[in-house]
C-alpha angles and dihedrals in degrees: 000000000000123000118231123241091211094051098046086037084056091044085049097049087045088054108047085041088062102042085053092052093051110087097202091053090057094047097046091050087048097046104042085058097046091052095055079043096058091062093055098041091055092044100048093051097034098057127069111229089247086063099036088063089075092048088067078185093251089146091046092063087043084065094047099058091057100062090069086051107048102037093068097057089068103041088044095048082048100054091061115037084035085069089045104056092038087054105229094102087096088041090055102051087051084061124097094259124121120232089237082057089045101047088042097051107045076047089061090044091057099039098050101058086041096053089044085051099045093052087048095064086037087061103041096049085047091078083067097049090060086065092050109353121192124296102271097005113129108196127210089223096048085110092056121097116273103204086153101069128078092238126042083226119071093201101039113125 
């Protein structure tokens, strides 16, 4: 039994459609992110960089490990009882598509906003990690300018 790429590519369309059109989705993936944000963003302006080299950012990282983790639960628990109170979920399981289609594709439709997300809030916390990035980290954009901290040196102290 093979699964078929166009029918897993429509259950995804459909998906992500529906997951755009639900307000509370969206808000709930906007808002989630901008929480474990808030931390980092205060840190990184309310310490001087003679201060932020003790921090070493291990809770940071510790936040950020939780937004992979909590954006799916919304948009999964979405993809199901969404179906349910629009009332296709029993349309949908008349149609041609396999479970294993079905299942893979409402999967996709979950993954792919939380990995864009998840990179989102990756990208915007790395700016404070220029100032004072992590304890044995060695960053790739350690070279660039940094006119956002308070001390032209990261690892002045």
């Amino acid at each position: 039994m093979t699964i078929s790429r166009r029918r897993v590519g429509a259950v995804l369309h459909k998906e992500l459609r529906d997951l755009r059109r639900s307000g509370n989705v969206v808000y709930a993936m906007v808002v989630l992110p901008l929480v474990f944000l808030i931390q980092p963003v205060i840190q990184l302006f309310a310490i001087p960089s003679s201060g932020s080299a003790t921090l070493h950012h291990e809770h940071t990282l510790i936040y950020l490990l939780a937004v992979p983790a909590l954006v799916p639960a919304p948009l999964a628990s979405y993809s199901i009882v969404g179906e349910r109170v629009q009332g296709t979920l029993e349309p949908l399981l008349s149609t041609p598509v396999r479970e294993q289609e079905l299942i893979f594709g409402k999967a996709l439709a979950v993954f792919l906003p939380s990995v864009a997300v998840s990179y989102a809030v990756l990208a915007s916390s790395s700016p404070s990690w220029r100032c004072s990035p992590p304890r044995g980290w060695h960053l790739p954009w350690s070279r660039f300018p940094t006119w956002w901290c308070r001390s032209s040196s990261p690892h002045s102290s």
